[in-house]
Phi, psi and omega in degrees: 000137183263161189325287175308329174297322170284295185323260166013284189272000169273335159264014164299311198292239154060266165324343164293249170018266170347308192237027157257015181257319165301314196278346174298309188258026174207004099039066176005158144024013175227304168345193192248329162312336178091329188073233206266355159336279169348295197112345207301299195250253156115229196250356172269343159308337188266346167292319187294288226309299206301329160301334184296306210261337177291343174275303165295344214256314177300315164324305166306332231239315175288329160310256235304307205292306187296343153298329183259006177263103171325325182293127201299306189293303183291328163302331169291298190288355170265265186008278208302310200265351143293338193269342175281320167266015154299316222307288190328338158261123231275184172105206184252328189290338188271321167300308163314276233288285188321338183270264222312310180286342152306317179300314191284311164309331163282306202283017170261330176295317225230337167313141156304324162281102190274135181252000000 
C-alpha cells in the first residue's frame, strides 16, 4: 500500500472513532451518562449529533473507498471531499481524521508515479 493510501484508511477510521464517542457518552438512556439527567443533551442533542453521523457517514464511505481505489486523480478528489465532509466532526479526533485525510487526497494528486 503506498503512503495516501494508509493516511487515508487510518482517517476514515478515525472518523468512526469521532463520531461513536458522543453517542457512547450522551446517548439518551443508554450512554454511560444517562442522557438529559445530565443537562448535557437529552433528545434535542441527538438532533445535532444525528446531522453529524449524515455527514461523517459518506465521509467515511468516501475515505474507504478513495483509499483502495488504485487510480490517483479519483482517489484524490474522494480523499479531498472526504476530508471537506469531516469537518462536523468536532473535536481533536474530527481535527485528525481531517488533517490525514487532506494530506492523503494531496499526496495521491502530487505523487510522482501516475497509474
Amino acid at each position: 500500500m503506498e503512503n495516501y493510501q494508509i493516511l487515508g484508511l487510518v482517517g476514515s477510521l478515525l472518523l468512526i472513532v469521532g463520531i461513536a464517542i458522543p453517542f457512547a457518552f450522551f446517548y439518551p438512556r443508554y450512554g454511560m451518562m444517562g442522557g438529559y439527567e445530565y443537562g448535557m443533551m437529552g433528545y434535542g442533542g441527538m438532533m445535532f449529533y444525528g446531522f453529524m453521523g449524515f455527514l461523517v457517514i459518506p465521509a467515511f464511505v468516501l475515505g474507504i473507498i478513495g483509499s483502495l481505489i488504485s487510480d490517483r486523480t479519483i482517489a484524490g478528489v474522494l480523499l479531498v471531499l472526504a476530508a471537506v465532509l469531516s469537518i462536523p466532526a468536532m473535536g481533536f479526533i474530527g481535527i485528525i481524521s481531517f488533517i490525514l485525510l487532506l494530506i492523503a487526497g494531496i499526496l495521491a494528486f502530487t505523487s510522482g508515479k501516475k497509474t
